[in-house]
C-alpha positions, 0 to 999 in steps of 0.5 A: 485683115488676115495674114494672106491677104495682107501677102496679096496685097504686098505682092501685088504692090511689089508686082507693079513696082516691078512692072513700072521700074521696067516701063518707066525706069528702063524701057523708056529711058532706053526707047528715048536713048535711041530716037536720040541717036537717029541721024539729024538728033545725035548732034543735039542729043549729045550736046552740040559739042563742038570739036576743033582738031579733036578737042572739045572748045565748047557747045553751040547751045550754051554761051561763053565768053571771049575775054582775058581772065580780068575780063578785058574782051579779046580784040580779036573775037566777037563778044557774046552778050552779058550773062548773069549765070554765075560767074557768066555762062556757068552752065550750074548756075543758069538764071536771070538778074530778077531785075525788073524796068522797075529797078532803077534805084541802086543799092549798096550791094547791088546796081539796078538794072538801068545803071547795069545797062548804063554801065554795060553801054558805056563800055561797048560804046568805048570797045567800038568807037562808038557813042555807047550814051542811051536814055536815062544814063549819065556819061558816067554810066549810071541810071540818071536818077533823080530824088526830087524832095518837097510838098506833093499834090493830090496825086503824090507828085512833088509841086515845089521842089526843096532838095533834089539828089542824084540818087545813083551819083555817090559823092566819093565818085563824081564831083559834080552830078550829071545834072546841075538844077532841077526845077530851080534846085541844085542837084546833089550827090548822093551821101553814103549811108542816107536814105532818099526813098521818101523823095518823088523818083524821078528818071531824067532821059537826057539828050541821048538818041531814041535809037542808041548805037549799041544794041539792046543785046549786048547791055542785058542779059538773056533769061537763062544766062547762057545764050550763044547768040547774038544779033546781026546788029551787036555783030555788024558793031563788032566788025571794025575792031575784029577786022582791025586784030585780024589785019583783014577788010571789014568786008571779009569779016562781013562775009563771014558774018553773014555765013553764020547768021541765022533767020528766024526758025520756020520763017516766023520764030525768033529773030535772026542771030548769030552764033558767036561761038561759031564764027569766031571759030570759023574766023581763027580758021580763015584769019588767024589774029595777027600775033 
């Protein structure tokens, strides 16, 4: 290849680099820029920032949590459904757990996910005077679990059980497990430091109702972590306690409620939600927390 023609090359190459950068690097960024700002987009395209008296508070498309710095709820506001993005809403560490209905076994460093619901359960359960006890969990708040130990049949399930363990119940934490035989066996605590995996994993349901009082939102996470929404049930169960902060009737925070709940998208999309942080804006707005 000759030297011209090695030049026309370079210089077509350089030609379309040129055209591309303009079209793809410039126009259509700018073109994009500007359908954005049309009237009913820029809100959106802006971040759906929310303003009171002038100063950003927050976003209504990204979640936040309404609780003193220990992580203690704030009486007085609506509580947002857990987040499992950083330290909770980090809009730099949006994820999920990755934990699966499979994760029912916890570990020294990490819970599974049913004792993260467990737990998450209990404590709303305590938050609004309600029975927060669900399938599978323990009154303590962890995943009842058993390990059942013994010779197994042709299909691997133990027949004739010799030692059972409460594989979520830590012996430095409960005296006793939740459970106190299983099939004839006394149930044991869990040793720190063993190893129970070679035994039949065994869930125990317990006495819990098949519909628990605290929804299913506000024991698990969203997918990204940074949900601003809620559903009409976790509010309705929040009504009481921020009516009571607030010194006003449950129906006055009822009504607010239902001014900031949602339908489903096109009629058909989604469920019906609640935007948190919207309404415990428009609450400090109609009734002040009694200080």
């Amino acid at each position: 290849m000759n030297f011209s023609s090695l030049l026309r090359q370079h210089w077509a190459a350089l030609r379309a680099l040129l055209v591309l950068t303009v079209i793809l690097g410039i126009a259509y960024p700018v073109f994009i820029w500007l359908v954005a700002q049309l009237p009913g987009l820029s809100h959106r395209a802006d971040g759906s920032v929310v303003e009171v008296d002038g100063e950003p508070v927050g976003s209504s498309l990204i979640g936040q949590s309404f609780t003193t710095a220990d992580g203690t709820a704030l009486p007085q506001y609506f509580q947002s459904r857990p987040s499992a993005a950083g330290d909770g809403y980090d809009p730099m560490a949006t994820s999920a757990s990755n934990l699966g209905p499979e994760s029912i076994v916890d570990t020294p460093d990490k819970a599974g996910l049913l004792t993260l619901v467990c737990s998450r359960s209990k404590a709303v359960g305590e938050l609004e005077g309600v029975d927060g006890l669900r399938p599978y969990c323990t009154g303590g708040g962890v995943g009842a679990v058993l390990s059942v130990f013994g010779p197994r049949d042709a299909r691997g399930a133990v027949v004739d059980p010799t030692r059972v363990v409460s594989v979520n119940e830590a012996c430095d934490t409960v005296s006793t497990p939740f459970v106190d035989t299983y099939e004839g066996v006394r149930v044991e605590c869990a040793k720190s430091g063993e190893d129970y995996s070679a035994g039949q994993i065994v869930p125990i349901r317990g006495s819990a109702p098949a519909e628990p009082a605290v929804p299913a939102d506000a024991v698990t996470a969203s997918g990204s972590g940074l949900d601003p929404h809620i559903s009409p049930a976790y509010a309705d169960l929040q009504i009481n306690r921020v009516a009571q902060a607030r010194g006003v009737s449950p129906e006055a925070i009822r009504a607010v409620v239902a001014d900031h709940t949602s339908g489903r998208t096109l009629g058909f999309l989604g469920e019906p939600r609640v935007n948190v942080l919207e309404l415990n804006l428009a609450l400090d707005e109609q009734y002040p927390a009694r200080s």
